[in-house]
Backbone as CSV, one residue per row, in Angstrom:
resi,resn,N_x,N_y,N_z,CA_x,CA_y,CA_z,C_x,C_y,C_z
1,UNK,11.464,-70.882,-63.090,10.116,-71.339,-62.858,9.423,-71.594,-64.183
2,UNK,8.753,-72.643,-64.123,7.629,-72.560,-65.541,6.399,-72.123,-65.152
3,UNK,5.941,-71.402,-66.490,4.796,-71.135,-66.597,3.881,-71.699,-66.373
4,UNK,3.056,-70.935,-65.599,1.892,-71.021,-65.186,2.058,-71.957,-63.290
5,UNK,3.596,-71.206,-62.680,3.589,-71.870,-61.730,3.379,-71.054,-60.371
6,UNK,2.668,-71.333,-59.515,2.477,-70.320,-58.344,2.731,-70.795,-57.171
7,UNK,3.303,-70.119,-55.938,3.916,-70.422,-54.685,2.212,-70.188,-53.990
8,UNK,1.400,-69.609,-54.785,0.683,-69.424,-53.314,-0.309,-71.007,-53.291
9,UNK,-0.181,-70.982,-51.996,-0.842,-72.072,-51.057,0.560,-72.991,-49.942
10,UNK,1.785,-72.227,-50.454,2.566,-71.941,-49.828,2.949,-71.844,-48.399
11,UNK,1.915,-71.099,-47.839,2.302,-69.817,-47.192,3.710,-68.885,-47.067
12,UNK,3.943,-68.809,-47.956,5.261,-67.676,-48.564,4.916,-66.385,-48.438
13,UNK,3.424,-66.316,-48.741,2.417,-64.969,-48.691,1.768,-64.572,-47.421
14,UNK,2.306,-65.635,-46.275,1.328,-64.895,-45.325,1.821,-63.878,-44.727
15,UNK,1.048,-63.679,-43.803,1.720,-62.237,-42.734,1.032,-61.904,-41.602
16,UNK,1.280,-61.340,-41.011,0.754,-61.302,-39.205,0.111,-60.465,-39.170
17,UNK,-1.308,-60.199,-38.628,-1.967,-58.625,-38.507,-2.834,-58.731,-37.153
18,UNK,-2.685,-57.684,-36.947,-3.652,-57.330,-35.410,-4.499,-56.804,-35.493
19,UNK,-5.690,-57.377,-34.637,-7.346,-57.335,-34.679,-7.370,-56.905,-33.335
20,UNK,-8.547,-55.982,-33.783,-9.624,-56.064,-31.978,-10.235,-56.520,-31.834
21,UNK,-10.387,-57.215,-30.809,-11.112,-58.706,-30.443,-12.150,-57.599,-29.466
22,UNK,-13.335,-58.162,-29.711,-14.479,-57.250,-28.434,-15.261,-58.856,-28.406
23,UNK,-14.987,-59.403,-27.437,-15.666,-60.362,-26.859,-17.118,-60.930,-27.075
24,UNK,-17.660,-60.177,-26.428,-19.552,-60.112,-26.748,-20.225,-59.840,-28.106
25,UNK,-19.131,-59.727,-28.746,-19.725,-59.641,-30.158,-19.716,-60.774,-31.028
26,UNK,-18.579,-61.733,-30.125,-18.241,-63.134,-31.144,-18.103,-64.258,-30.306
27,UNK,-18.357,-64.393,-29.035,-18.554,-65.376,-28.037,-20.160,-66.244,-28.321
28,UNK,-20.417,-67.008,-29.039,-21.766,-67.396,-28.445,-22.015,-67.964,-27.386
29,UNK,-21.111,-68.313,-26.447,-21.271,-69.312,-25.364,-21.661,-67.996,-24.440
30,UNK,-20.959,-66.572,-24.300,-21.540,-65.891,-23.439,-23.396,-65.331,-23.828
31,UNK,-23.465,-65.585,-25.167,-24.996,-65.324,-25.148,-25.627,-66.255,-24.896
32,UNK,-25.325,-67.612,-25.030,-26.708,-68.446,-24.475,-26.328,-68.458,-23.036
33,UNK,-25.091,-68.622,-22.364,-25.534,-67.717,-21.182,-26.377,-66.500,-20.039
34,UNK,-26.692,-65.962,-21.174,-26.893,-64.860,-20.655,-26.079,-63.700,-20.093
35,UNK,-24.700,-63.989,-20.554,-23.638,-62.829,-20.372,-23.684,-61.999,-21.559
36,UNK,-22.429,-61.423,-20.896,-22.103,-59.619,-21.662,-20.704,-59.540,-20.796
37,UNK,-19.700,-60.539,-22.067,-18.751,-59.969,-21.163,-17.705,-58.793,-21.911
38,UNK,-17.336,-57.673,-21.026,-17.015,-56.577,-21.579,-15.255,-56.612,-22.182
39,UNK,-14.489,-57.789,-22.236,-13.405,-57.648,-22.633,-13.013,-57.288,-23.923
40,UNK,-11.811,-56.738,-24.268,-11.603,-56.138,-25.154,-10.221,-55.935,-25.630
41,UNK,-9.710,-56.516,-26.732,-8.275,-56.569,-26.532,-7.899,-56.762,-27.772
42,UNK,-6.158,-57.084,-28.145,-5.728,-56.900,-29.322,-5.182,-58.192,-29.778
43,UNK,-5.541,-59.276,-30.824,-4.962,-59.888,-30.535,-4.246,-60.400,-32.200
44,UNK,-3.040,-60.858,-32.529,-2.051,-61.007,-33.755,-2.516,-62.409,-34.509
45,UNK,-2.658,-62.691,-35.390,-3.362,-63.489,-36.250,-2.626,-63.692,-37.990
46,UNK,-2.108,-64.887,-37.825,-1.420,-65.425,-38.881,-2.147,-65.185,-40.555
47,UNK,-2.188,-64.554,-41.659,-3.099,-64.855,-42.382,-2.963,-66.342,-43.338
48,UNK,-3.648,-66.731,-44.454,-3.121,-67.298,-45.148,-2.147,-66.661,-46.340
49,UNK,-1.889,-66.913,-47.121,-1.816,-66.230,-48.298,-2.555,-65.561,-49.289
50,UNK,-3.664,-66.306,-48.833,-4.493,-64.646,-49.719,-5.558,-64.171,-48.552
51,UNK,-4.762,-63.689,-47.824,-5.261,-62.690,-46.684,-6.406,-63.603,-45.574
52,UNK,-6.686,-64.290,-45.771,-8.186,-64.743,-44.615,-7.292,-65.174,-43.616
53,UNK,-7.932,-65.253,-42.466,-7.804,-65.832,-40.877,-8.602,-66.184,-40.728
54,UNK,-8.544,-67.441,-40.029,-8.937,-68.738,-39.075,-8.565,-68.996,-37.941
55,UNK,-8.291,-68.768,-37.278,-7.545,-69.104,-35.530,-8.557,-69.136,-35.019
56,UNK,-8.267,-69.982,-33.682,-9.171,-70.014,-32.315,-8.607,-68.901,-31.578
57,UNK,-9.052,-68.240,-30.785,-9.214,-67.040,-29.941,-9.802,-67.709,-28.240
58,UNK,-9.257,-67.073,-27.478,-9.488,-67.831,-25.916,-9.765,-66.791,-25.071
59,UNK,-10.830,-65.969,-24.774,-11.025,-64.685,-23.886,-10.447,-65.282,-22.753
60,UNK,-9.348,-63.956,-22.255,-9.139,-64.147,-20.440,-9.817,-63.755,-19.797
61,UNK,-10.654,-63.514,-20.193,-11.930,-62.900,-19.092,-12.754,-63.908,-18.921
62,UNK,-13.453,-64.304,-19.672,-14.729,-65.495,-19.736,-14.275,-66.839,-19.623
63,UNK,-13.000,-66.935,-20.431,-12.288,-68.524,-20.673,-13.204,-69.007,-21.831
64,UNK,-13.822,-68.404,-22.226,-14.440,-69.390,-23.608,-13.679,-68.890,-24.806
65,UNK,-13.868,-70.467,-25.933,-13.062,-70.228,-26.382,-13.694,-70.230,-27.874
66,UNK,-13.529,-69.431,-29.038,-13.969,-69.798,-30.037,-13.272,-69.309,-31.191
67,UNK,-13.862,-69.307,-32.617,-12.265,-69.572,-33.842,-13.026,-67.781,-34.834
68,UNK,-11.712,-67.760,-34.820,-11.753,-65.774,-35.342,-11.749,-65.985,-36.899
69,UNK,-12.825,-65.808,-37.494,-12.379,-65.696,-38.917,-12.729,-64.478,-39.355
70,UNK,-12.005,-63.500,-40.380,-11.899,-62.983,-41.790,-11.581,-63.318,-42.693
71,UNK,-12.088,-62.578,-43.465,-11.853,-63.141,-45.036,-11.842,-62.035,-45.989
72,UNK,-10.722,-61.967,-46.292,-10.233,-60.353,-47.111,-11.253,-60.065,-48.357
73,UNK,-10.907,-58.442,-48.443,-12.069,-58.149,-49.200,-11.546,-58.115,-50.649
């Protein structure tokens, strides 16, 4: 390799991690509804290489659907 060369953006670095998804905390479609929906579950999430997630997320409870981000600390 030469200097000053890096794999990341790669994804060589990513890795899989599992979140708890609690619904009503990250749905906005159930708040301008006027719901509260109580689901709650686990769900596996690709990172990039330097740790953040982006995915869409799809409650089976509500059917709405919206995009899960973190962003490592």
């Amino acid at each position: 390799m030469s200097p000053g060369f890096s794999m990341m953006g790669s994804g060589i670095y990513s890795t899989t991690v599992t979140r708890e998804i609690v619904c009503n905390e990250r749905c906005e479609d159930c708040d301008q509804e006027g719901k509260k929906c109580e689901a709650i579950w686990e769900e596996d999430f690709e990172t990039d290489d330097w740790g953040n997630v982006d995915q869409s997320v799809t409650c089976k409870v509500c059917g709405h659907g919206y995009t899960y981000t973190e962003e490592r600390e």
